[in-house]
N, C-alpha and C positions, 0 to 999 in steps of 0.2 A: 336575543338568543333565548328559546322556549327549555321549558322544563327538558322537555324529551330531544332534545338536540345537547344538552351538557350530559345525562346520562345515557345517548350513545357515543358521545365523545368518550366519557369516563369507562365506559364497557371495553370501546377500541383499544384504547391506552390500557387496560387491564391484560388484551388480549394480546398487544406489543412485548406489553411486560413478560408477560409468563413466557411468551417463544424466545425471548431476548435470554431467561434466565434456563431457558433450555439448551439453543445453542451455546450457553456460555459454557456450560458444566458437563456440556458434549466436549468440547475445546481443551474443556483441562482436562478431562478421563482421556482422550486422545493423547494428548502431547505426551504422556511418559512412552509412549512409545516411540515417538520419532527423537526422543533423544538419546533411544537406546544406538539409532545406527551412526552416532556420530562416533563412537568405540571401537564401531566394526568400520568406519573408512581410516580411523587412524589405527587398529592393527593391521590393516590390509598396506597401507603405506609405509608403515615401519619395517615390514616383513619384506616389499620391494626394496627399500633405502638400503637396509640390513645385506638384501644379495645382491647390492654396486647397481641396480637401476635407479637413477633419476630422475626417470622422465616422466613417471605418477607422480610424483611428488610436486615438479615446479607444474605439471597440467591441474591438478589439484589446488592448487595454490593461485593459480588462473579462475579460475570458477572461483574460489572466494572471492578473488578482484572483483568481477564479473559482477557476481553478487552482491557486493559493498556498492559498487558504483550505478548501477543500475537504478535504482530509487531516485535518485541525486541526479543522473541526467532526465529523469521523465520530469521532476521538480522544475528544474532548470529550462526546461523544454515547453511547459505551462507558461511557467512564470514568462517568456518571451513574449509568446504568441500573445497572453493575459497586456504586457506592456507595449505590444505595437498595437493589437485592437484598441486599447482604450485610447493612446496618441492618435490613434484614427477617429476617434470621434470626437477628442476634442477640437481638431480639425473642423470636421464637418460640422460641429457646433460653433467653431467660431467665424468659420466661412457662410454660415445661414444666417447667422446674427447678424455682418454686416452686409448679405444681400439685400436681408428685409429691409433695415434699418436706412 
């Protein structure tokens, strides 16, 4: 590895860094405001509960399921496919080993 191949590696990685630490502090000036609307789905819900409607409340309550669970099955869903392809090749690895052989 030559001189000018580590100092455009070390340039690249300068230039990863700085958009990394740009995005980041995009992220956090961002997010106070999406936590302002989680006040306004829970006055909006209290104010249906409040005049005998239900039925925002448990479909609300739905979506957060929704949302919790959703992560957890795409996981679970990798992880499968990730455990029958590799059973698959150790197959095919152990079925060529005693063709050759």
């Amino acid at each position: 590895m030559g001189i000018m191949s580590i100092k455009n590696y070390l340039c690249s990685m300068s230039k990863l860094w700085r958009k990394s630490v740009w995005i980041g502090l995009f992220l956090m000036v961002s997010g106070t405001q999406l936590l302002a609307q989680c006040a306004m789905c829970r006055g909006s819900v209290e104010s249906t509960v409040s005049a005998g409607d239900t039925s925002m409340a448990a479909n609300l309550n739905l979506g957060i399921l929704y949302l919790f669970f959703t992560p957890y099955v795409l996981v679970a869903a990798i992880a499968i496919i990730w455990y029958k392809t590799s059973r698959k090749n150790v197959r095919k690895a152990k079925g060529a080993g005693s063709i050759a052989g």
